[in-house]
C-alpha positions as CSV (number, residue, x, y, z in Angstrom):
1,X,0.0,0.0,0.0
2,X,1.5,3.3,-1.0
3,X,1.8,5.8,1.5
4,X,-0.8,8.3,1.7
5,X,-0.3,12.1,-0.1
6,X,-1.1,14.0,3.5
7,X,1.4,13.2,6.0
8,X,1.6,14.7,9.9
9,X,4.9,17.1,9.7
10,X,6.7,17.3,13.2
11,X,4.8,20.1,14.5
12,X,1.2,18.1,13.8
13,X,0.6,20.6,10.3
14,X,-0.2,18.4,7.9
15,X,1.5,18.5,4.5
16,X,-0.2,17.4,1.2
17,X,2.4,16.3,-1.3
18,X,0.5,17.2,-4.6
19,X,2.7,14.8,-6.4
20,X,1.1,11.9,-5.3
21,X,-2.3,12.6,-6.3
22,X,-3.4,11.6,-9.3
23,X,-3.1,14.7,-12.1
24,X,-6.7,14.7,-12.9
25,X,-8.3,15.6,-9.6
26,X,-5.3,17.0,-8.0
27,X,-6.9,20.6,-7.8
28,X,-10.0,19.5,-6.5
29,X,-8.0,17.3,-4.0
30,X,-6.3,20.1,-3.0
31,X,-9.3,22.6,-2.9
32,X,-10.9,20.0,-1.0
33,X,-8.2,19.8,1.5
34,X,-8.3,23.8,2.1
35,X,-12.1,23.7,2.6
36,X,-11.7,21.0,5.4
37,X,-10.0,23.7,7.7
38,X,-11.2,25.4,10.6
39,X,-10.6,29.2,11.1
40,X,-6.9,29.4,12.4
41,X,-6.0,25.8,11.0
42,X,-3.5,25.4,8.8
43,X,-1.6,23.3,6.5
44,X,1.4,22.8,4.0
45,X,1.2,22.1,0.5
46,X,4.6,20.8,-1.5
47,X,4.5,21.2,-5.3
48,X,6.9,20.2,-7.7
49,X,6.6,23.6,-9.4
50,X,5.4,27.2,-8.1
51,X,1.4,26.4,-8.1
52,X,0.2,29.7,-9.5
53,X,-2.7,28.3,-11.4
54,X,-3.9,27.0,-8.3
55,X,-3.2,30.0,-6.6
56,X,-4.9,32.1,-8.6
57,X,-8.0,29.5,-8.3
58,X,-8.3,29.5,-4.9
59,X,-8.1,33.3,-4.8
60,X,-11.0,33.4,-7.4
61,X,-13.3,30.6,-4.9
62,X,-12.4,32.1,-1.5
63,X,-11.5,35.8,-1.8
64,X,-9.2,36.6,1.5
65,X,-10.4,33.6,3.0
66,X,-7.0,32.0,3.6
67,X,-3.1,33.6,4.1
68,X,-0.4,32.0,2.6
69,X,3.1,32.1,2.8
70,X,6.4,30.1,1.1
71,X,8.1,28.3,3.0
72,X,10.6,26.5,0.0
73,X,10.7,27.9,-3.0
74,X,12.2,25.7,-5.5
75,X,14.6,24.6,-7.4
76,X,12.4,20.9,-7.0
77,X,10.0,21.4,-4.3
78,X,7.6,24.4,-3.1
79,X,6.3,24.5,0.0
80,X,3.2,27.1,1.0
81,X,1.7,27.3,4.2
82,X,-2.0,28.0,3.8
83,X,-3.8,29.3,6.8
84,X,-7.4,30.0,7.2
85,X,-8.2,33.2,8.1
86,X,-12.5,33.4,7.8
C-alpha cells in the first residue's frame, strides 16, 4: 500500500504532497483539502513547481479567505503554508 499524499509534519501541520495525487483531480483534491479547515488551522502544501494556477483558483473561490506564505521555493520542491483566516 503506498503511502498516503497527506502526512503529519513534526509540529502536527499536515502537508499534502501534490505529487502523489493523481493529475486529474489534483486541484480538487487540493481545494478539498483547504475547505476542510477550521478558522486558524492550517496546513502545508509541496509542489513540484510554483502552483500559481492553483493560486490564482483559490483566490477566485475564496477571496481573503486564507493567508499564505512560502516556506521553500524551488529549485524541486515548493512549499506554501495556507492558513485559514474566515
Amino acid at each position: 500500500m503506498a503511502d498516503p499524499p497527506i502526512v503529519e509534519t513534526h509540529d502536527h501541520e499536515p502537508e499534502l504532497d501534490a505529487t502523489r495525487i493523481p493529475h486529474e483531480i489534483r486541484h480538487a483534491a487540493i481545494l478539498g483539502a483547504l475547505q476542510g479547515l477550521g478558522v486558524g488551522g492550517s496546513m502545508i502544501l509541496a509542489a513540484p513547481h510554483d502552483p500559481l494556477p492553483l493560486l490564482a483558483q483559490i483566490d477566485n473561490a475564496w477571496p481573503g479567505v486564507f493567508a499564505r506564505e512560502y516556506v521553500q521555493e524551488g529549485p524541486d520542491v515548493w512549499k506554501i503554508r495556507f492558513t485559514r483566516q474566515a
